[in-house]
C-alpha positions in Angstrom: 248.3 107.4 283.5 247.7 103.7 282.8 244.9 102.2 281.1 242.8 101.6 284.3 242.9 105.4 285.4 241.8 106.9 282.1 238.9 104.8 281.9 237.8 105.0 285.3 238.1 108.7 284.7 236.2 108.5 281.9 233.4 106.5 283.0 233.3 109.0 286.6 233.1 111.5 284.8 230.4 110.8 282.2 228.7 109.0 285.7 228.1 112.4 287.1 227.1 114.7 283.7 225.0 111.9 282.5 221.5 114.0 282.9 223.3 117.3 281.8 224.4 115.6 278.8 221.7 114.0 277.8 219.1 117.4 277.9 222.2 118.9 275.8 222.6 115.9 273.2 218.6 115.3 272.9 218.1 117.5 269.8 221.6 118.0 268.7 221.1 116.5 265.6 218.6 119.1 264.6 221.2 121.6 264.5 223.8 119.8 262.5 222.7 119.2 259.1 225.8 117.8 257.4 226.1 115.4 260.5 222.8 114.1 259.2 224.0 114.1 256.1 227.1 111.7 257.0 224.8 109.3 259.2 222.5 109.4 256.0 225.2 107.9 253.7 226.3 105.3 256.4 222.9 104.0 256.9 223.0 103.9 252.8 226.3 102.1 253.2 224.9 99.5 255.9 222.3 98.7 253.2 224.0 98.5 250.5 226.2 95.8 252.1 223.3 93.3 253.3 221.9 95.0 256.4 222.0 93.6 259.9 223.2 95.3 263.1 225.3 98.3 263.8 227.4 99.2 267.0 227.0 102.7 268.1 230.2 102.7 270.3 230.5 105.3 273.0 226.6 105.9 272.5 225.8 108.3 275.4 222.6 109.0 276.1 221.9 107.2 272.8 220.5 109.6 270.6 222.4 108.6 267.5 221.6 105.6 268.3 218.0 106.4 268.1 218.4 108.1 264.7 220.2 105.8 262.5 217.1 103.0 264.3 214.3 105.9 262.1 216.2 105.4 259.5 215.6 101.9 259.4 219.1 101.4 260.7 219.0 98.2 263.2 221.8 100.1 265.7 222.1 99.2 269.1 224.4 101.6 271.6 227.6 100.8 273.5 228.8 103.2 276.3 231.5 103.1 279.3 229.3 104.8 281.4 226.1 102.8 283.5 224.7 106.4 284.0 224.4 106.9 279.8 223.3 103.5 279.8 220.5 104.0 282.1 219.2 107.4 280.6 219.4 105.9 277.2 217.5 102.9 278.4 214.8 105.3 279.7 214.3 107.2 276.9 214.9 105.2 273.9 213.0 101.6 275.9 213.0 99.6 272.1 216.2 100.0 271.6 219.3 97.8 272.9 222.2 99.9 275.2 224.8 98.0 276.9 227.8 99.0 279.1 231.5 98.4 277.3 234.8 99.6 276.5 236.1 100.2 273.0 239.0 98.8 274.2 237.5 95.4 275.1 234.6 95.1 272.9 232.6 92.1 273.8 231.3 91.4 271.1 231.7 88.5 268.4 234.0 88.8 265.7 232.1 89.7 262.1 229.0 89.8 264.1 228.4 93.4 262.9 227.2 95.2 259.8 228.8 98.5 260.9 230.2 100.3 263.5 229.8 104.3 264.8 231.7 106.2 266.8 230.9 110.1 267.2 233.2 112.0 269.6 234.1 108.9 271.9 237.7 107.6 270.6 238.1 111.8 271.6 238.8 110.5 275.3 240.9 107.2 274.4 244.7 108.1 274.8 246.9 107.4 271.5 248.2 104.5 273.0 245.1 102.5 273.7 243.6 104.2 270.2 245.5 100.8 268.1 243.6 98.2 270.7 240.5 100.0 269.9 240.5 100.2 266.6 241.8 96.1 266.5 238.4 95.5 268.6 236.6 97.5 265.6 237.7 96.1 262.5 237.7 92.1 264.5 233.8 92.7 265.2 233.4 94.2 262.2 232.1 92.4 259.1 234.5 92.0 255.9 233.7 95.3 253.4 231.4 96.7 256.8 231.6 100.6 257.1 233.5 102.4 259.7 232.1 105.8 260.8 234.6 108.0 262.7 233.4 111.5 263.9 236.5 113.4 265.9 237.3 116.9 267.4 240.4 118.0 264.9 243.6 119.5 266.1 247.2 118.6 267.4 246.5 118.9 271.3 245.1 117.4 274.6 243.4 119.2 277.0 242.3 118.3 280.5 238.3 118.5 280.7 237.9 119.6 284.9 233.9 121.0 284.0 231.2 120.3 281.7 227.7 120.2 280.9 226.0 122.2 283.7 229.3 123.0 285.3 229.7 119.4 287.1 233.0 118.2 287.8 235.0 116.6 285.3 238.4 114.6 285.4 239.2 113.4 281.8 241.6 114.2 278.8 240.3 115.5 275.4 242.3 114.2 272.6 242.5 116.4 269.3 243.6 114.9 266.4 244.4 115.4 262.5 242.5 113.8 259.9 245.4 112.4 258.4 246.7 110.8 261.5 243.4 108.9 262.0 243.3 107.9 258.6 246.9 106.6 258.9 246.2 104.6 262.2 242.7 103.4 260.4 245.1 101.9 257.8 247.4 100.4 260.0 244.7 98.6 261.7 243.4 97.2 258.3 240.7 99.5 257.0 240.7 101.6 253.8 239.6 105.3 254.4 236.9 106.6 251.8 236.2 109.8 252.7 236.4 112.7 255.1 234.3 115.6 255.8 235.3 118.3 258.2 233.2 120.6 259.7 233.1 123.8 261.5 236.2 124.9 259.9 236.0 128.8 261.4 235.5 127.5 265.0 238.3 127.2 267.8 237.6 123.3 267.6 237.0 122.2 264.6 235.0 118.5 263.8 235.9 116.2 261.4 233.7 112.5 260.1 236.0 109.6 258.4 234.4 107.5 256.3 236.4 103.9 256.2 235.7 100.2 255.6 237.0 96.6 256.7 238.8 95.4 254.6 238.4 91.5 253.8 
């Protein structure tokens, strides 16, 4: 599959769940406390560094997005897909969502405080995951935090339903903590912390906490 085909998939895909996804995701974070927890200390670590704007990258239906903005976060959201990008238009309508790829940001270099991405680099092949994570540390402010959040495991698995049983065409990547830390590194960011989650469930989650370094 070349680069072309996996993102087209991707984007098709999350075209045609969009609305399923979105009733799903919409009070998610209610049920995941130690999530909060993590965006808590990387809306600390935004701070504690100066401030200014934060990338959510593969956004969705922009409800982290939304969160890290009421905690007086300045985040805008960043998705593949136009369908995500409407709904999160329509629900969040002060907030800023764009469409883009992680693997061709288009955004300035250093022009960001800090950077998210929950559950999206799940879909990027290991390939393409380098590219990506080049396009996160050069938008990425020197010392600016890195939040990772990733499904955990040593397997992909081909996603053909989801979300209100719509069709799906996609891979799932699963990956170890210490391989993501190791390819964080390699792009140029020291890792600070992990926490994993879900440890007694068939798919397990895992948040890396990293930084730019200068």
């Amino acid at each position: 599959m070349d680069k072309d085909d996996w993102l087209a998939d991707t984007r098709t895909s999350y075209d045609t769940v969009a609305v399923s996804y979105a009733d799903r995701m919409r009070d998610a974070l209610d049920r995941e406390p130690y999530l909060r927890a993590a965006l808590a200390l990387f809306a600390d670590s935004v701070r504690a560094t100066g401030g200014g704007p934060v990338a959510d990258v593969g956004c969705g239906p922009g409800h982290v997005t939304a969160h890290l903005n009421a905690a007086g976060v300045d985040a805008f959201g960043i998705d593949l897909s136009p369908a995500m990008i409407d709904l999160a238009r329509r629900e969040h309508p002060g907030l800023r969502f764009e469409v883009g790829s992680m693997t061709d940001l288009g955004l300035c270099d250093g022009s960001v405080s800090g950077l998210l991405a929950f559950w999206s680099l799940i879909h990027v092949p290991d390939t393409a995951v380098p590219a990506a994570l080049g396009h996160f540390r050069r938008v990425l402010r020197p010392g600016g935090p890195l939040l990772l959040g990733f499904h955990v495991g040593d397997r992909t698995l081909l996603k053909t339903q989801g979300y209100g049983g719509h069709p799906m065409h996609l891979n799932v990547h699963h990956r170890r903590p210490g391989q993501v830390s190791d390819l964080l590194r390699a792009a140029g960011f020291t890792v600070e912390a992990q926490l994993l989650l879900d440890l007694d469930a068939n798919t397990p989650g895992a948040v890396l906490f990293a930084r730019r370094q200068p």
